[in-house]
N, C-alpha and C positions, 0 to 999 in steps of 0.2 A: 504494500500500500504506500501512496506519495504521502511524503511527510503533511503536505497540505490537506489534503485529505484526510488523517489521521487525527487534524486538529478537530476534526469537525465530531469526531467520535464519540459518542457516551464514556467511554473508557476513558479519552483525556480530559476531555470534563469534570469526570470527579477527579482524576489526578490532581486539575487543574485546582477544583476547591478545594483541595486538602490541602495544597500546598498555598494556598492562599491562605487560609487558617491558623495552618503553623505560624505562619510569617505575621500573623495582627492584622492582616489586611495592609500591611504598609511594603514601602520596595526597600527592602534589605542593604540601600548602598545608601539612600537621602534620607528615610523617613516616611516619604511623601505615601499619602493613601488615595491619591489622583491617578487615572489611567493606568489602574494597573495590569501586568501581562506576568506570563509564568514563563521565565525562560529556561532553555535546555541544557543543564550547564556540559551536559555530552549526549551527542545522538545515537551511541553504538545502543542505549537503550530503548530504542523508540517502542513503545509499546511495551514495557515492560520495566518503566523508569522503576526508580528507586524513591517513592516523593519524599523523603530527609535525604538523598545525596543527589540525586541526579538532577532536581528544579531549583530554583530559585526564583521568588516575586522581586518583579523591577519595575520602577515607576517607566511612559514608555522614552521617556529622557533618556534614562540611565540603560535600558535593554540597547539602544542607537548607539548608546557610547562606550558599553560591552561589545557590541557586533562589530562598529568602527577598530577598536582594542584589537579584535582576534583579524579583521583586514590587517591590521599595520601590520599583524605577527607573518603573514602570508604574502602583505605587497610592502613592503618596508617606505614605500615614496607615499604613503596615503600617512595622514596627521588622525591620531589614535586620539580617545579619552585621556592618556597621561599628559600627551601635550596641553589639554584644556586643561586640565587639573594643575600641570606646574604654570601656564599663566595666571589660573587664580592663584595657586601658592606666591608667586609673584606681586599679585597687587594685595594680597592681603600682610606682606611682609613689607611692600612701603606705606600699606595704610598704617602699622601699628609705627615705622617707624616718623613718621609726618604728626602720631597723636599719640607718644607714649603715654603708659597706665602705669604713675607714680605710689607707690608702698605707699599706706596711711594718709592717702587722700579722700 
């Protein structure tokens, strides 16, 4: 059966809520409990995942920039999730130092 296909299944359906259950309804990378999706974190199980190893809930931000992550590992010229992450580690390290947070203030 085509993976796409297989989504559409009563069997990944309840995978799909179980594994949304476990997780709070929230996507396990931000928090966020918007748009959420169930990703695969390996295919060799399809239909027969493991829902505590094989899923994981990602808001669908975060599933885009999981999928981007594993292109860069496969096309090295494509800009991955880490690159976005060390630009905000970037502006969040000249925001603190443009407003230090002074001891017994």
């Amino acid at each position: 059966m085509e993976y796409r296909e297989y989504l559409k299944t009563d069997t990944w359906n309840e995978k799909r809520k179980a594994r949304l259950k476990i997780d709070g309804h929230r996507c396990q990378m931000c928090g966020s409990s918007h748009c959420l999706e169930v990703h695969h974190i390996t295919y060799r199980n399809k239909g027969h995942e493991n829902v505590w190893k094989d899923l994981v809930t990602l808001c669908a931000g975060c599933h885009e920039k999981v999928h981007r992550m594993m292109n860069r590992l496969t096309a090295p010229d494509r800009h991955g999730w880490k690159d976005t992450l060390s630009y905000a580690e970037q502006g969040r390290r000249q925001q603190a130092d443009q407003n230090p947070v002074h001891p017994g203030y």
